[in-house]
N, C-alpha and C positions, 0 to 999 in steps of 0.2 A: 379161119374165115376164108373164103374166095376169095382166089387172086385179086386183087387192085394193085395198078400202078399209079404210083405218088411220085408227083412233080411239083418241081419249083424253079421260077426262073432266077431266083437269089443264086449269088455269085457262091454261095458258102454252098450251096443244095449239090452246084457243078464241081465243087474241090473236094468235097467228100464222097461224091459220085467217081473221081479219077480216083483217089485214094483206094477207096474202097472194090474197083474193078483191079488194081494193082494185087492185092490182097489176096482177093479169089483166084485170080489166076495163077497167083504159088500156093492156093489149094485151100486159103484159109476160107473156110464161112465168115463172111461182116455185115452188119446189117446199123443203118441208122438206128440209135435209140434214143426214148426220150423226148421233151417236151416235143422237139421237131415234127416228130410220127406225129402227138396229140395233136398239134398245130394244124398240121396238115387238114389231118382230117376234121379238124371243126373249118377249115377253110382260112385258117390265118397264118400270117405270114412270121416264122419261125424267128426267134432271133439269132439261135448259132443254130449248126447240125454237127452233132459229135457220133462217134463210130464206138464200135464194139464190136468184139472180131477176135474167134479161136487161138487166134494166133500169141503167143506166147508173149512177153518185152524181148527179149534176146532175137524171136523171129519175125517181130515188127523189127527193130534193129538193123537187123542184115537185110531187109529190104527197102530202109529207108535209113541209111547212115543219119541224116543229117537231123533224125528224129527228135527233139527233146524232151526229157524224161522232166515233167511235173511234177508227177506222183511216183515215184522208181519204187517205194514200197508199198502200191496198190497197182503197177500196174498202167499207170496212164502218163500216154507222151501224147505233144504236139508236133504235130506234124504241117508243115506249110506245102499249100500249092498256088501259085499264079497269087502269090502276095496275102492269100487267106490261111490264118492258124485255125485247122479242125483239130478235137481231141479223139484221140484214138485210144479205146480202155479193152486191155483184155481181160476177157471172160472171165469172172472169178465166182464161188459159189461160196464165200464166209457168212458165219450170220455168227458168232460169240461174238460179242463187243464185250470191253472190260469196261469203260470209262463213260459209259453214253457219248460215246464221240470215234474212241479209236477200236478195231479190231483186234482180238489176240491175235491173228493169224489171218496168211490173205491165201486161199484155194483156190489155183486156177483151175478151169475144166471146159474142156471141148464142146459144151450142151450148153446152146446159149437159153435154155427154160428156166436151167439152173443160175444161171447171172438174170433173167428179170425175177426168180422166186425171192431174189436177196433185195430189190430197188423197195422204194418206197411205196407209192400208190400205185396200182390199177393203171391209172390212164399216161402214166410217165413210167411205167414198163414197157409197152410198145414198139415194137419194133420193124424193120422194113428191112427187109433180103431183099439188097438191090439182084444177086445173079436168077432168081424166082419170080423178082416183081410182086411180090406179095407182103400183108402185113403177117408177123407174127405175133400174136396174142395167146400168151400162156397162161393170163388173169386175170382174164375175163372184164379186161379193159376197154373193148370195145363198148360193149354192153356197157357200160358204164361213162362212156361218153355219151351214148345213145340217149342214156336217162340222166343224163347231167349229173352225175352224182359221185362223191370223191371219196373213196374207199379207198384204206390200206391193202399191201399185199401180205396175207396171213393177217396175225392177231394185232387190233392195231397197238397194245402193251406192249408186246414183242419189240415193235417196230420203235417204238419211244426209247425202250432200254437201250436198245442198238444206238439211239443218236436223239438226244433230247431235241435238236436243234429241228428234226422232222414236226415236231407240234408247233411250230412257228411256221415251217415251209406249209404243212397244213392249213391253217388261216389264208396263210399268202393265194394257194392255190382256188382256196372255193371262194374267195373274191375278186379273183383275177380272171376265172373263169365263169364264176357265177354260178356255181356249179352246189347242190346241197350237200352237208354230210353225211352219209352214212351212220345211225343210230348206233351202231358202236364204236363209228370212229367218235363222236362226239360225247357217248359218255368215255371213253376214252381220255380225249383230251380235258374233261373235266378235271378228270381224277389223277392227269399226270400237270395241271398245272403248274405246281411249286417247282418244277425243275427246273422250269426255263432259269431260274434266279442261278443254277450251276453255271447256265453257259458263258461263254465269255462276252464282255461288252464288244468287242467288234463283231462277233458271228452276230448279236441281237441288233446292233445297230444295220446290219447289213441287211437282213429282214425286214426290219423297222423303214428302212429305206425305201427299198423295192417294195414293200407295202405303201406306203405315200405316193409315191411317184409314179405306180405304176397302174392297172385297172383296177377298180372300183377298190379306192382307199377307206373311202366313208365304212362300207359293208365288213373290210379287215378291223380298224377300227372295231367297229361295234361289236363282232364276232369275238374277238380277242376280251372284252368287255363281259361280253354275255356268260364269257365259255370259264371266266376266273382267272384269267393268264396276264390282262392287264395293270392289276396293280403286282403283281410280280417285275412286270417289266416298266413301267410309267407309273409310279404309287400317283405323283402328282396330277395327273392327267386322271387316271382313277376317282378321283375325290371328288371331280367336276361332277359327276350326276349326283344330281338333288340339290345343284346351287342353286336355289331358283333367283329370276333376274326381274326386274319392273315390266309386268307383262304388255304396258306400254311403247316400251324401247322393244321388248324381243318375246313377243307373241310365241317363236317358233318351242318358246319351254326354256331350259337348263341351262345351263352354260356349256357339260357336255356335248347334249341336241343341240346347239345354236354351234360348236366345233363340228360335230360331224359334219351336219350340213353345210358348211362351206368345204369339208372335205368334198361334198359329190358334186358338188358346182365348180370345181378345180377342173380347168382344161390345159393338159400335157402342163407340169408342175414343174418347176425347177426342183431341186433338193431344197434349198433355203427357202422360197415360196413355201414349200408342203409343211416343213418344218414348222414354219412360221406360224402358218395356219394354227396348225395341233398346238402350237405353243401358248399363242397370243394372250388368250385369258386365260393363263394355269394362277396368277397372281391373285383372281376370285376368290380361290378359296379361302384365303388366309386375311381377307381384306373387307370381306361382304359384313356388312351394318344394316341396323333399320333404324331410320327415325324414328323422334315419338306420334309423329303421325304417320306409321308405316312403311315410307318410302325406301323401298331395298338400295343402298349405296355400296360403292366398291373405291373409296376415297382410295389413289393410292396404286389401285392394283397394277399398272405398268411398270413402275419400278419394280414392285415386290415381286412381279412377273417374271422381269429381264434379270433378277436374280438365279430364280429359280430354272428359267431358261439356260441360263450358263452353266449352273451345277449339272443339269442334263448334259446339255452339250460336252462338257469334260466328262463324265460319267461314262458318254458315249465315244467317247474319241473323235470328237467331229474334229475337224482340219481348223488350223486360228481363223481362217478366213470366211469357212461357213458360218464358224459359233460366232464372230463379229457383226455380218450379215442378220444373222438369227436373231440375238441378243438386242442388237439396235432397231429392228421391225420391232420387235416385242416393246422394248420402253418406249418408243415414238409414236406406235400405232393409232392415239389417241390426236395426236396433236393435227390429224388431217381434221378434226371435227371442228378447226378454228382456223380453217385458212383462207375464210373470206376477210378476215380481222387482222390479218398479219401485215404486215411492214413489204412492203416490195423487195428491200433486203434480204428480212427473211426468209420470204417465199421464192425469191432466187435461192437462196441455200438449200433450201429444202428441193427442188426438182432438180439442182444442180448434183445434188447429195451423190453420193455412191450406195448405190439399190432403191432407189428412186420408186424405178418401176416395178421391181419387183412390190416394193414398200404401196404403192397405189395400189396393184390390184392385191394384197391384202386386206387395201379399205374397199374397194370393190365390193369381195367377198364379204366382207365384217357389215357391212350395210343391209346388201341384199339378202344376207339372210339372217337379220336381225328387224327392223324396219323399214327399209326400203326404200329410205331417205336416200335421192345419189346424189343432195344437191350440191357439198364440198367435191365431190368426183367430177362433177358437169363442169364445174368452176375450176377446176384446174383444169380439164382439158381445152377449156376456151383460153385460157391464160397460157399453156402451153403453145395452141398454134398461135397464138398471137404474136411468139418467140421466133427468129429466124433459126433454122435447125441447129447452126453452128454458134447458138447463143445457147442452148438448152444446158449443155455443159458448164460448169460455172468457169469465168475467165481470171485467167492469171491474173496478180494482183496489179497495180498500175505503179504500186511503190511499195522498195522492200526498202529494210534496211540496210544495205550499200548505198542506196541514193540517198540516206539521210547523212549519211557518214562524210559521201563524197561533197554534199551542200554544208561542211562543216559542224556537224553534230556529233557529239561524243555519245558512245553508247551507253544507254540507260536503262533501269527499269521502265522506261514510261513509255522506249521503244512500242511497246506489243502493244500498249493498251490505243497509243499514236496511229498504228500500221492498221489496229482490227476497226479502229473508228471510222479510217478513211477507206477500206475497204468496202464497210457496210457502206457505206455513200457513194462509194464507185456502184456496188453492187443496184441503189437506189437508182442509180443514172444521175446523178447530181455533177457530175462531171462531164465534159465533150471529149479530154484526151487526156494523155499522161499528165501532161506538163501543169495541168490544171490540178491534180490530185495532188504532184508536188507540193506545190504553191501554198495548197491548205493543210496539210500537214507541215510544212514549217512555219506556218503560221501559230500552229499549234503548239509552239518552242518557243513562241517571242512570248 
């Protein structure tokens, strides 16, 4: 294509920019590749920029000692400059994969057409010769950012056998981009769906991720759905289309459609929020009733939810502290629909709680795109400012048991049930100070 010069004022655009002038000048061809180029030219701002570059491991090496080798048997080290890590991969031209994942063998070769013939799509082959200024396009990528559209490079079979994990990066791409499939990349992924169930729980979780969290979750989602791929990876999640719900409460259809659409109303998503989201009503399927006068019922379905949610969770490898987070939105998510009727107690517990806010704009979402009822969401945030900031957190207790100990009390069973009573009542405001909370819990001994 005509020269064009591609800039950026991100710190990472200028450390691959030195890198890369280092490089040429001992003679090697480098050129940016990768989503960066793509980025660039839809006009968005990249989140890394990685290199690729003639130049051998042994002769990146001797001109950057301090290089570290990531990848040693493919070829890819990191390289720091001015406190930023760029990846630097040389050229290589394999395409035999044994295992949908690993290569027999890795070819280097000086012809950087031949290292984009091997990348995945079209528009993340791309590439930028910083010493020319110009992109290079060897497959017809441009073209295909032009008409939005996300096409393999070669056969897109080929491209699956090489790395099942590409029909996951797939979905992720034409919804992050927005971009449509190409008619044989999509009967394609029809017909390669069953694999994904080979790859490993963390590569799918890490997908599964970056799909949730990242642009247009709802459309990955539904895509993954559409194309056959998600009850391989989410059987549970799968089952939700065709729960229908009391068209009363949730006009918007499904249970499925009533998930998605709180996926596309999600703005910049925690991990645990997204999760959440997807997770919240998986407990529907296995829970849904009809009365004898019609009424669709889901008696139940929060626990049987936060089950199923946790079995994911491990399944997935999530960390104790997201599957916690996850787990507990999903079995409580219900309990915001009763917190005009709650105890002051309890409704300190609950804002005080740990994922509080996250746990609220779940009911957010769970409202607005089911009924549109915000009156429990209005109601706590009047109750909220009402809080001075440094009360919103729930406050240490006013009596542990050392105080009960040290006012002559032997310890007992009856400790805890003593400490959580008068706590609830501290929490109540039913006390002015400590010494007052004392006072009624040894009262509570005589």
């Amino acid at each position: 294509m005509p020269a064009r010069r591609l800039y950026s004022s991100a710190s990472g655009f200028n450390a691959a920019s030195v890198i890369a002038e280092k490089l040429i000048s001992a003679g090697y061809q480098t050129a940016l590749v990768g989503g960066s180029v793509r980025d660039l030219l839809l006009s968005r701002t990249p989140s890394d920029f990685d290199l690729v570059t003639v130049a051998r491991p042994e002769e990146i090496a001797a001109i950057f000692p301090d290089a570290k080798l990531v990848g040693a048997s493919f070829g890819v080290g990191i390289i720091r400059h001015d406190g930023i890590d760029v990846e630097v991969a040389s050229a290589r031209s394999e395409r035999s994969y044994m295992d949908g994942r690993h290569p027999e063998e890795v070819t280097y070769t000086r012809d950087l057409s031949l290292d984009a013939q091997r990348r995945d799509f079209t528009v993340n082959a791309l590439m930028y010769d910083f010493a020319r200024q110009e992109v290079l396009d060897f497959v017809g990528g441009v073209a295909d950012l032009q008409r939005g559209i996300l096409r393999t490079v070669g056969d897109p079979g080929e491209r699956f056998r090489e790395d099942y994990l590409r029909i996951l990066r797939a979905v992720r791409f034409a919804a992050k981009l927005d971009f449509s499939l190409d008619s044989e990349l999509e009967n394609a992924l029809k017909s390669y769906a069953p694999t994904v169930a080979e790859l490993s729980c963390e590569r799918i979780f890490s997908e599964l991720d970056s799909m949730l969290t990242g642009r247009g979750p709802e459309r990955a989602i539904r895509l993954l759905e559409e194309l056959g791929i998600l009850k391989y990876l989410l059987p549970e999640v799968a089952v939700l289309r065709n729960i229908t719900q009391p068209p009363q409460f949730h006009p918007e259809g499904d249970v499925l459609e009533h998930t998605l659409l709180m996926l596309r109303n999600m703005v910049l998503p925690s991990r645990t929020l997204a999760w959440s989201v997807l997770l919240h009503d998986v407990g529907k399927a296995v829970t849904r009733s009809v009365d004898a006068d019609g009424r669709i019922r889901f008696f139940g379905h929060e626990d049987a939810g936060s089950k199923i949610a946790e079995s994911i969770c491990r399944r997935l490898r999530f960390s104790n502290s997201d599957m916690e987070l996850c787990v507990h939105a999903v079995r409580n998510h219900m309990r915001f629909a009763s917190v005009r009727d709650m105890k002051t107690s309890k409704l300190r517990r609950l804002i005080g709680g740990d994922g509080f806010a996250m746990e609220l704009e779940l009911h957010r979402l769970d409202c607005l795109c089911s009924n549109g009822l915000m009156d429990g969401f209005n109601y706590l945030l009047d109750r909220i400012a009402e809080l001075p900031a440094a009360s919103v957190a729930l406050p240490e207790p006013w009596v542990r048991g050392r105080d009960l100990i040290k006012n002559g009390i032997k310890a007992q069973v009856k400790f805890k049930c003593v400490l959580d009573a008068v706590y609830e009542r501290q929490l109540a405001g039913e006390f002015s100070d400590a010494a007052n909370a004392l006072e009624a819990a040894l009262a509570m001994f005589r």
